[in-house]
C-alpha positions in Angstrom: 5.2 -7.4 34.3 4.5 -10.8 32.4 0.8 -11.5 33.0 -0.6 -15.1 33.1 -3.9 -14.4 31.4 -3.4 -14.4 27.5 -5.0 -12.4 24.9 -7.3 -14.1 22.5 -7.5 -12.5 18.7 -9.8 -14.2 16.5 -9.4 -13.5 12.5 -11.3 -14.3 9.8 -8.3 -13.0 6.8 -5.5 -13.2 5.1 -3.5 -10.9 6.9 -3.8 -10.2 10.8 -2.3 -7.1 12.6 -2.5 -6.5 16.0 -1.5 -3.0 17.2 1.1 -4.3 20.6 1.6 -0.6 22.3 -1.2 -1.6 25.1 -0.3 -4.9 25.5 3.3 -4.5 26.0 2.5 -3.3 29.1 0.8 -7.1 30.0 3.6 -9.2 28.0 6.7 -7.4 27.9 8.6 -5.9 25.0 9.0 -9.5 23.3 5.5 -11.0 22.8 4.9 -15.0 22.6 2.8 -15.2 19.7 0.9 -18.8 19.0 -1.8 -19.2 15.8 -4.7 -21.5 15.7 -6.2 -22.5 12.8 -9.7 -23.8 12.7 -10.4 -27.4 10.9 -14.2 -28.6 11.7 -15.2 -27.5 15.3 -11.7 -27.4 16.4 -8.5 -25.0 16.7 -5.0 -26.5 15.3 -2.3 -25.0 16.8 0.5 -24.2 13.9 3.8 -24.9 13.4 5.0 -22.5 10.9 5.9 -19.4 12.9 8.0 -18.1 9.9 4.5 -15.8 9.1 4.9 -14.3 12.3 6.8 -11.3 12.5 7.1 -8.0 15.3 8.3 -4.8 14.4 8.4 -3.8 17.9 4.8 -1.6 17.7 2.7 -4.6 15.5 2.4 -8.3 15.6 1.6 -9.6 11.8 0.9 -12.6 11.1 0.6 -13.9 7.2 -1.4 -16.9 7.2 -0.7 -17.3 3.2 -4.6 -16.9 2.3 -8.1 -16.0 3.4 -8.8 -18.5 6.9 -10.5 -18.2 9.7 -8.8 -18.7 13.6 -7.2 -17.1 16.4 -3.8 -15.8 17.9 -2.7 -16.2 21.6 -0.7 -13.5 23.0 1.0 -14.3 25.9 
């Protein structure tokens, strides 16, 4: 069921929700979630997972303000 090829979200926002229902079937029913924040020409990966949260159906992440990056669901 767990699949080795992640899903890349990019986001340009505040607030990022991904809708999980058809992806559950790739990752499972507990979703690895990392966020990358861009800085110059590069993605940072973050350490504050506290804005991530799953309510089973979305993944929402609160990056704290308008910025631009990408989420790796895996």
């Amino acid at each position: 069921m767990i699949c080795c090829t992640p899903t890349i979200v990019p986001f340009n926002e505040a607030v990022t929700t991904v809708n999980y229902t058809a992806l559950a079937a790739l990752y499972g029913q507990d979703p690895n979630v990392q966020v990358y924040y861009k800085e110059g020409a590069n993605y940072v990966l973050s350490n504050d997972m506290t804005s991530v949260k799953f309510d089973g159906v979305n993944i929402i992440v609160d990056h704290g303000g308008p910025v631009v990056g990408l989420l790796k669901i895996f």
